[in-house]
C-alpha positions in Angstrom: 0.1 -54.2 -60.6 -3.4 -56.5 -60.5 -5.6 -56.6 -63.1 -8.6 -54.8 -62.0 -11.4 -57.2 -61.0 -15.2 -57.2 -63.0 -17.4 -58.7 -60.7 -21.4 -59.1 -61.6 -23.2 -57.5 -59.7 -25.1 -59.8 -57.6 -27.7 -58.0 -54.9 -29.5 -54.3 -54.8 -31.8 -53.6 -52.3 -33.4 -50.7 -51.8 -33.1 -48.0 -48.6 -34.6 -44.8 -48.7 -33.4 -42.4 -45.8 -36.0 -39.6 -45.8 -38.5 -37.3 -43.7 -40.8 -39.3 -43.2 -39.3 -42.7 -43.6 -38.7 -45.5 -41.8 -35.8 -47.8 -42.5 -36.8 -51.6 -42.3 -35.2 -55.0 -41.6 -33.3 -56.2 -44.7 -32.9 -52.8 -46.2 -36.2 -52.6 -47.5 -38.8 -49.8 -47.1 -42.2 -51.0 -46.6 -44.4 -49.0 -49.2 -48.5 -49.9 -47.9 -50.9 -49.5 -50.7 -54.3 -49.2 -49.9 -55.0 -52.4 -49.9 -52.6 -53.0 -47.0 -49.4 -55.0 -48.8 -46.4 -54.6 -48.0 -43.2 -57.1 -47.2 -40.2 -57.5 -45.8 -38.9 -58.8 -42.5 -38.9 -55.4 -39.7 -35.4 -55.4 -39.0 -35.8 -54.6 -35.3 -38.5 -57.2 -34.8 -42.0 -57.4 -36.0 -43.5 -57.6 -39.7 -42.7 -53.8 -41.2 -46.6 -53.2 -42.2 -47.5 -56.5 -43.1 -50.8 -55.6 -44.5 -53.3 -56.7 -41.5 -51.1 -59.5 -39.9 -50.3 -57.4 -36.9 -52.4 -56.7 -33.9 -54.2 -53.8 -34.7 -57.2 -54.6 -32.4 -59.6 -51.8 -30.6 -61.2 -50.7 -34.1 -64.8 -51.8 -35.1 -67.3 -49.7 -37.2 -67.3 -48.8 -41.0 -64.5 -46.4 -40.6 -60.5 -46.3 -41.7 -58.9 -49.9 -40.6 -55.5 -49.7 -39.3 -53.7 -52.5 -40.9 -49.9 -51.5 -41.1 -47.4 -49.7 -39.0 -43.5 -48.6 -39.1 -42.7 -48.5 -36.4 -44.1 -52.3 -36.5 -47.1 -53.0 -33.4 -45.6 -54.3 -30.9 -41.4 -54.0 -32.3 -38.6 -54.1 -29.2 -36.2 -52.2 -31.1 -37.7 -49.6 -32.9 -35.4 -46.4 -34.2 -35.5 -43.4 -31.8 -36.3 -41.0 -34.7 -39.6 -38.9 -33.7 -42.2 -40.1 -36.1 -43.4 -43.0 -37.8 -46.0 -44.8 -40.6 -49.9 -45.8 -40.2 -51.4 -47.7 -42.7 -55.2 -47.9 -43.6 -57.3 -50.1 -45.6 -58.9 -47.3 -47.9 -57.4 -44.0 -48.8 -57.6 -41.1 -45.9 -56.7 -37.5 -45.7 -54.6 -35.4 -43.4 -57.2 -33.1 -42.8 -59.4 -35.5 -41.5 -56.8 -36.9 -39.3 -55.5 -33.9 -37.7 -56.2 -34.3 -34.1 -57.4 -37.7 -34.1 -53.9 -39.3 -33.5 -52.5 -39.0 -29.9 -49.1 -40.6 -28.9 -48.1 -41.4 -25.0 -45.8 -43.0 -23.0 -45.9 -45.3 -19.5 -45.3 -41.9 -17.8 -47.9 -39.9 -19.6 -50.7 -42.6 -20.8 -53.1 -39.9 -21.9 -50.6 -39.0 -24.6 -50.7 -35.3 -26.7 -52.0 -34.5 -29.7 -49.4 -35.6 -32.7 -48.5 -34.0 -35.7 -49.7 -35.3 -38.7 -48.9 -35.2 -42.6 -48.8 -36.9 -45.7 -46.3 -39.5 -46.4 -43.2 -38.6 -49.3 -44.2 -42.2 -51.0 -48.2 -40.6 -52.0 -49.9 -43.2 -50.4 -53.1 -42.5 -50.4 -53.9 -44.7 -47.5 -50.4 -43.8 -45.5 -50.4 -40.7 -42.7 -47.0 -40.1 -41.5 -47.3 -38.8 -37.6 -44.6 -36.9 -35.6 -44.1 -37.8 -31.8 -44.6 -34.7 -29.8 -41.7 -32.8 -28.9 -42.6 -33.0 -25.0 -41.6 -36.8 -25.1 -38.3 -36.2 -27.2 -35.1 -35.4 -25.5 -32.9 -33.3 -27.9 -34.8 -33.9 -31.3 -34.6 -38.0 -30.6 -37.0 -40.5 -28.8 -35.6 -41.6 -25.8 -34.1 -45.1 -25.8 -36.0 -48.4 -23.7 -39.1 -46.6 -24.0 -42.8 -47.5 -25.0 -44.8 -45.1 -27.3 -48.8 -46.1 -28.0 -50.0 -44.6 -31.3 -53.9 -44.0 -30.9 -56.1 -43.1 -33.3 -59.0 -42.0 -32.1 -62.9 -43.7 -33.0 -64.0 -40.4 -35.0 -61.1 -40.3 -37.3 -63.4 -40.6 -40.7 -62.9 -41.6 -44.1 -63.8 -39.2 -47.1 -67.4 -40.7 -47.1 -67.4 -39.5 -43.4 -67.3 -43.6 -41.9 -66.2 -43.6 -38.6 -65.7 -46.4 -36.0 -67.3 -47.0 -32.3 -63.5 -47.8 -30.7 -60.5 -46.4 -31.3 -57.4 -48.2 -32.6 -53.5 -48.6 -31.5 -50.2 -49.8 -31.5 -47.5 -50.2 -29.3 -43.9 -50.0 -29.9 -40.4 -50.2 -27.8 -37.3 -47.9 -29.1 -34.1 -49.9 -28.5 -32.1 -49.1 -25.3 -28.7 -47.4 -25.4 -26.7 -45.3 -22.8 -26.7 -41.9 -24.1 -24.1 -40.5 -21.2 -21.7 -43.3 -21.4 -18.4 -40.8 -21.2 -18.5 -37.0 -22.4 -15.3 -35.1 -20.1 -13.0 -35.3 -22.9 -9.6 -33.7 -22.5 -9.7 -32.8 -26.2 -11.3 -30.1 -28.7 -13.7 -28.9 -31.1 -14.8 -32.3 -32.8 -14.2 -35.9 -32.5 -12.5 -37.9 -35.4 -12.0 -41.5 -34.6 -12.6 -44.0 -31.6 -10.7 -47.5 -30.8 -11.1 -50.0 -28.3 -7.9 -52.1 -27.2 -8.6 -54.5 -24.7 -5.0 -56.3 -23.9 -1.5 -56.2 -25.7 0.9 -59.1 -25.5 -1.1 -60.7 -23.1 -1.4 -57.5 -20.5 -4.7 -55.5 -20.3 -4.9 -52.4 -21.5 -9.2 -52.2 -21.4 -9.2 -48.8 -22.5 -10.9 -46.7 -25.8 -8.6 -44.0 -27.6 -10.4 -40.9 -29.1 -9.0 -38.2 -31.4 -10.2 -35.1 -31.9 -8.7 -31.3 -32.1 -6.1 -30.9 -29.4 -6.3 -28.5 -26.8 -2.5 -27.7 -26.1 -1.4 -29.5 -28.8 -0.4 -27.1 -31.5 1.2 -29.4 -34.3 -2.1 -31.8 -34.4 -4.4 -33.8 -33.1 -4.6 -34.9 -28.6 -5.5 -38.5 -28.8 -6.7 -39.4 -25.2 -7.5 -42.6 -23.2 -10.4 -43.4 -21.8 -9.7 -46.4 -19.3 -12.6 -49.2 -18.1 -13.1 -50.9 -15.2 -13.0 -54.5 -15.7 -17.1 -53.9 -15.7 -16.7 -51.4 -18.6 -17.1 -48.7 -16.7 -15.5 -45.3 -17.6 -12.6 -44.4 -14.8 -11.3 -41.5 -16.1 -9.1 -39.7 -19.0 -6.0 -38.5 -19.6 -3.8 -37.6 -22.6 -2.0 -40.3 -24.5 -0.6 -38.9 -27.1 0.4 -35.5 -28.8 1.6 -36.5 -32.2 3.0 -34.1 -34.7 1.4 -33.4 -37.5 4.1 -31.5 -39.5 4.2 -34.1 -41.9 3.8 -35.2 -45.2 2.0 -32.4 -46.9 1.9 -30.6 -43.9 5.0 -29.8 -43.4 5.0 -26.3 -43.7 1.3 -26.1 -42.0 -0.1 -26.9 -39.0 -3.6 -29.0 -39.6 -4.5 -30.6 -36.2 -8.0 -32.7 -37.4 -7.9 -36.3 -38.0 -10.8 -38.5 -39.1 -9.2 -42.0 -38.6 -8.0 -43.9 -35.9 -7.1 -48.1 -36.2 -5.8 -50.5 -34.1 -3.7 -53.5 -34.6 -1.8 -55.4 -32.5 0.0 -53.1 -30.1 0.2 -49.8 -32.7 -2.8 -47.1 -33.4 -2.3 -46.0 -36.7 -3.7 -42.1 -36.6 -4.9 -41.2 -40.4 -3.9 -37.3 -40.9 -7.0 -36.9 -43.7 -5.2 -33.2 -44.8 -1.6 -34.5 -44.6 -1.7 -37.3 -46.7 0.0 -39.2 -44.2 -0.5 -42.0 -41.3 1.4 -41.7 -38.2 1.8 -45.0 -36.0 1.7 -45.3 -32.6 3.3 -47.5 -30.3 1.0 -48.9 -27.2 3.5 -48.9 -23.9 1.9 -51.6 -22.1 2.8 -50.5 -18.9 0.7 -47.6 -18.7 -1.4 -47.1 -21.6 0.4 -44.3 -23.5 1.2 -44.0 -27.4 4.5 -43.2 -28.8 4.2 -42.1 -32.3 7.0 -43.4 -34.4 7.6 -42.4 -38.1 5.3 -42.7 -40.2 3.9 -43.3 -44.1 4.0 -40.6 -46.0 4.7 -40.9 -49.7 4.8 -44.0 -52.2 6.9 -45.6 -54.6 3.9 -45.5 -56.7 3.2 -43.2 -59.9 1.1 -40.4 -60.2 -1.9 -40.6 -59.3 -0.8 -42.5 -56.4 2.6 -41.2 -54.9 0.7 -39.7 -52.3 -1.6 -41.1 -49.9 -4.6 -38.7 -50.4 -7.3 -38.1 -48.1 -6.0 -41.4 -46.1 -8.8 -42.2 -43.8 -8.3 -46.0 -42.8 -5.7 -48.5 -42.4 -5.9 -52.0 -42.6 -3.0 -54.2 -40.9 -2.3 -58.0 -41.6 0.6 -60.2 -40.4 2.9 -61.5 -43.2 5.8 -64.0 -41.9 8.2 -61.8 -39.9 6.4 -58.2 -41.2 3.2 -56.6 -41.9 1.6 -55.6 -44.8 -0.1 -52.6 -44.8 -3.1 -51.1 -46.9 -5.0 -47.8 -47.1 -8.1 -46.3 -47.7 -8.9 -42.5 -49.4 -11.5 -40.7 -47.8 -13.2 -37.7 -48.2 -11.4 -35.1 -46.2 -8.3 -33.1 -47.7 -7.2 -32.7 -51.4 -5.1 -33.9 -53.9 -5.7 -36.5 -57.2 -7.9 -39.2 -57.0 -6.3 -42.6 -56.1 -5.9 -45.1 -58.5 -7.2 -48.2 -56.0 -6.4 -49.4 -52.6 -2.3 -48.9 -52.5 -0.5 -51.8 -49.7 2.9 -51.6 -48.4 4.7 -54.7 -48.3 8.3 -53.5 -46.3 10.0 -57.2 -47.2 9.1 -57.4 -50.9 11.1 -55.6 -53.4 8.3 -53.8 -54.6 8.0 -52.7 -51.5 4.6 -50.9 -53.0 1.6 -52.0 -55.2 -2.3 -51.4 -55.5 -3.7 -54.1 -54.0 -6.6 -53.8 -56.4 -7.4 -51.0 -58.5 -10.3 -49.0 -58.8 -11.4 -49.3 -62.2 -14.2 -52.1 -62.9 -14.2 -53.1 -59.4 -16.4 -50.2 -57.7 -17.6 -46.5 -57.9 -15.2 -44.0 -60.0 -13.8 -42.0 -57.1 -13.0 -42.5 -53.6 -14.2 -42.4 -50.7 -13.6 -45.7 -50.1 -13.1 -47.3 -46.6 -11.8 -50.3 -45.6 -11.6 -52.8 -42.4 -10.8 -56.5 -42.3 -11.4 -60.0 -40.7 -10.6 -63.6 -40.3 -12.4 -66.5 -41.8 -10.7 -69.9 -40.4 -7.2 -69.2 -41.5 -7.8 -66.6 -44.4 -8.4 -63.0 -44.1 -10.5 -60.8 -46.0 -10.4 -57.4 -46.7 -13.6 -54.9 -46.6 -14.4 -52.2 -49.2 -16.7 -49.3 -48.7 -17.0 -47.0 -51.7 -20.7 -45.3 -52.9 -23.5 -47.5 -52.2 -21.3 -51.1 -52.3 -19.3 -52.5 -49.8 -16.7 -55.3 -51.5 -15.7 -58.4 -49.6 -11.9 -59.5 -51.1 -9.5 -62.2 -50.3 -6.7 -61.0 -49.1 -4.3 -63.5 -50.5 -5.1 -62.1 -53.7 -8.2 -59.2 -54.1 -10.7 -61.3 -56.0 -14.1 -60.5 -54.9 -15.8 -62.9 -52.1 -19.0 -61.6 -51.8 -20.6 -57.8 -52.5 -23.3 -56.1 -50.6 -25.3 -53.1 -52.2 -27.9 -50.8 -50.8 -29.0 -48.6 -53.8 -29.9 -44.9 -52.2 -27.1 -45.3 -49.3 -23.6 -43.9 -49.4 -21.3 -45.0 -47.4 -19.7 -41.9 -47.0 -17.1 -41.6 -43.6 -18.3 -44.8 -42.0 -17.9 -46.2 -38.7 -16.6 -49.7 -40.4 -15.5 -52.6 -38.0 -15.1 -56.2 -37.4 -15.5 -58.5 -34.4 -13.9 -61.6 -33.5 -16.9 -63.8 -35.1 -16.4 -62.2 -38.6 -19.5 -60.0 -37.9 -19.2 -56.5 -40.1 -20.7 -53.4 -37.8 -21.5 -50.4 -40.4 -22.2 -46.9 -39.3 -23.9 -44.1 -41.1 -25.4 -40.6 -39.9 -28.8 -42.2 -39.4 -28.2 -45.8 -38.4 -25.8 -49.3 -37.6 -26.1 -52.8 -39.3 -24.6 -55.6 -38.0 -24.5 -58.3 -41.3 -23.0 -61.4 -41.6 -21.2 -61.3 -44.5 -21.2 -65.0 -45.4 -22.5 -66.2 -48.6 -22.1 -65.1 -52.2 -25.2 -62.8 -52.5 -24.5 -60.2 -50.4 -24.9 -59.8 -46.9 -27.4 -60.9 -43.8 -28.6 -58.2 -41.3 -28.1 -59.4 -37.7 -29.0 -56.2 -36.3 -30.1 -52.9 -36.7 -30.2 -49.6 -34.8 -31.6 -46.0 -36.3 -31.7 -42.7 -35.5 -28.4 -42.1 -34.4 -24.8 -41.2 -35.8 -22.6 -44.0 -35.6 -20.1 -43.1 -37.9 -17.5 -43.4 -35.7 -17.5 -46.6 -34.0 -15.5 -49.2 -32.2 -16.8 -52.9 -30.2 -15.6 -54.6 -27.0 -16.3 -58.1 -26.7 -18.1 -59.6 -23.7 -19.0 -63.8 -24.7 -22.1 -63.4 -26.8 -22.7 -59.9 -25.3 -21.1 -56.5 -27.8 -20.7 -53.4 -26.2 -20.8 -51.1 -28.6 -19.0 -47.5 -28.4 -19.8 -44.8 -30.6 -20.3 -40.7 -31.7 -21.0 -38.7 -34.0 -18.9 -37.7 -36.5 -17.3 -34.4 -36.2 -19.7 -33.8 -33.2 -20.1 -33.4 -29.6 -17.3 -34.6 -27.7 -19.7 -37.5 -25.9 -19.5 -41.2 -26.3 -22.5 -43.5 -25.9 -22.7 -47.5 -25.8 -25.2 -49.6 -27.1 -25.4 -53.2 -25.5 -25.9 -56.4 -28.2 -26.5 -59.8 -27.5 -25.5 -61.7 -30.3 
């Protein structure tokens, strides 16, 4: 067994997921004070309320200033939740701006009346406004549109200042299909998504969901969703109905199952309540999965003969075999694991924990893994609490540790792509980081207001399609297009 690893901690950066929040480039939240400062880089383009930088142009008089904004004037990418941040240069009230603040769209420029309230962080000069609900479309903004924030002239200050012009911004919410595929062939609630594109050299260009079967009494339906070489959807049938009497289910039938990985030409199905993964073998003449055998318990000691709440499985080529290593999530029961346990089928400890949990991160699982290549190496991805852990593979030491105090990665969507790029999905958003570096990790993209917790990528050149949904939610899969 490894020594358990100390690293120092080496980056925290604060994200604050609230009501009346909005999440900004670099994991920073942009907190105006009345004299307009602010700071941080908008993480979907534009300055994140950069104290009077921006074009906030239209105002003149002795009245309120607008100086700041989230969303940023003028951002491309802006999140598709329904309200945002302005900033003045003096304290204001929400009584005196109730009414003055209209938001519109291209197809209705005169805009409606918006909500408006205080913002959570007290800023005195910070009114938080709430996009009418006649330009959402169910409870979100809808995406590749532009919203103008007016506030009108005769919004005053306490001393009762107005201005002879009103002010505005202007902002774009980023562009996703929302429709992309939704007839599944399977029930209740979606628990894991894949992409496989070819196996062995023949295309297979098709995404594998799982969710709670329909005929399917001894667990999960995973179906197959297959693409046109455009990416289109073509249709979807079932792929595989494997049996979940396994493990410790083998008196019970449990059909969910939050986790769903690919490598090579096997799907390896994570049965959360079962405490058991179930491979499954791609036939590359028509698509379909075989699922053959199956991990089930260890070699390993108590806490560890078991592998609870399994929820991810990471696969990597060693010689003539593979090694394989697991993650604990947070769905089904049983003790908490000691670390990350691997399976090495040619050693003669066939089983170890690849690194242990004490002194390396947070107390108790969940913790999530994924992995990539870097030249000839691979590395091995962590997700536990608010820290996700970059390791070697060769050996667990720590490469590189990203931390975003407030967050919790809790059931992520958590993938690579073939340039090393780490895709991270919560309830409310997705970063792309590049994870190069010793002092944590680079945002190369960010997308909020959505669920992408469950989350896979096809590869295009420089072009990511993006497929994801919401975790243990509607049956419907939508894409999200990035150009890298």
């Amino acid at each position: 067994m490894k020594p358990a690893i100390r690293p120092v901690l080496l980056a925290a950066v604060t994200l604050a997921i609230a009501a009346c929040t909005t999440i900004l480039g670099n994991d920073f939240e942009i907190l105006e004070t009345a004299a307009g400062g602010g700071g941080g880089t908008g993480a979907t383009g534009g300055s994140g309320g950069s104290g009077g930088t921006g074009n906030y142009g239209g105002s003149t008089g002795e009245g309120p200033q607008l100086i700041g904004s989230s969303p940023e004037n003028g951002e491309q990418q802006a999140s598709v939740v329904p309200f945002g941040r302005l900033i003045f240069d003096r304290p204001v009230t929400v009584g005196d701006a109730t009414g003055k603040i209209r938001v519109g769209t291209e197809a209705a420029p005169d805009g409606e009346i918006a909500q408006v309230e205080a913002c959570l962080d007290n800023s005195p000069s910070c009114i938080r406004f709430v996009v009418p609900v006649a330009h959402t479309v169910d409870g979100r903004l809808p995406g590749g549109t532009t919203f103008t924030v007016v506030v009108d002239q005769s919004f005053p200050d306490p001393q009762g200042n107005t201005n002879d012009a009103d002010a505005s911004i202007s902002y774009t919410t980023f562009a996703y299909n929302p429709d992309f595929f939704s007839d599944m062939a399977i029930n209740d609630e979606l628990g894991g998504i894949v992409y496989v594109g070819d196996v062995g050299g023949q295309t297979i260009n098709a995404l594998y969901v799982t969710g709670e079967g329909w005929i399917n009494n001894s667990g999960p339906d995973v179906v197959r969703i297959d693409l046109s070489p455009q990416g289109q959807p073509l249709g979807v049938q079932i792929a595989a109905t494997p049996n979940l009497y396994v493990g410790s289910c083998a008196n019970n039938a449990v059909q969910e199952a939050y986790g769903l990985d690919h490598y090579g030409n096997r799907l390896f199905l994570s049965a959360n309540f079962c405490d058991a993964v179930v491979p499954m073998t791609i036939d590359v003449n028509n698509g379909n999965l075989d699922p053959t055998g199956g991990f089930h318990g260890t070699d390993l000691g108590t806490p560890d003969n078991l592998l609870f709440r399994v929820d991810s499985v990471v696969v990597v080529p060693d010689g003539n075999s593979f090694l394989y290593y697991f993650g604990s999530g947070a769905h089904g029961s049983g003790p908490v694991m000691s670390g990350v346990p691997w399976y090495r089928p040619l050693y003669m400890v066939a089983w170890e924990l690849f690194v242990e949990r004490d002194g390396l991160f947070d107390a108790e699982p969940p913790f999530y893994l994924a992995s990539s290549h870097e030249g000839t190496d691979t590395v091995i991805y962590l997700a536990n609490g608010e820290t996700i852990l970059k390791l070697a593979q060769a050996d667990g030491h720590e490469l590189n540790r990203h931390v975003t105090a407030g967050a919790s990665y809790h059931t992520p969507g958590f993938r690579t792509d073939s340039q090393g790029r780490l895709y991270v999905g919560s309830e409310t958003s997705l970063v792309v980081y590049d994870t190069t570096g010793f002092n944590g990790f680079t945002e190369l993209a960010v997308r909020e207001g959505l669920d992408f917790r469950r989350l896979d990528v096809r590869e295009d050149g420089s072009v990511v399609h993006v497929y994801f949904a919401d975790f243990q939610g509607p049956l419907e899969i939508r894409e999200l297009v990035l150009e890298f």
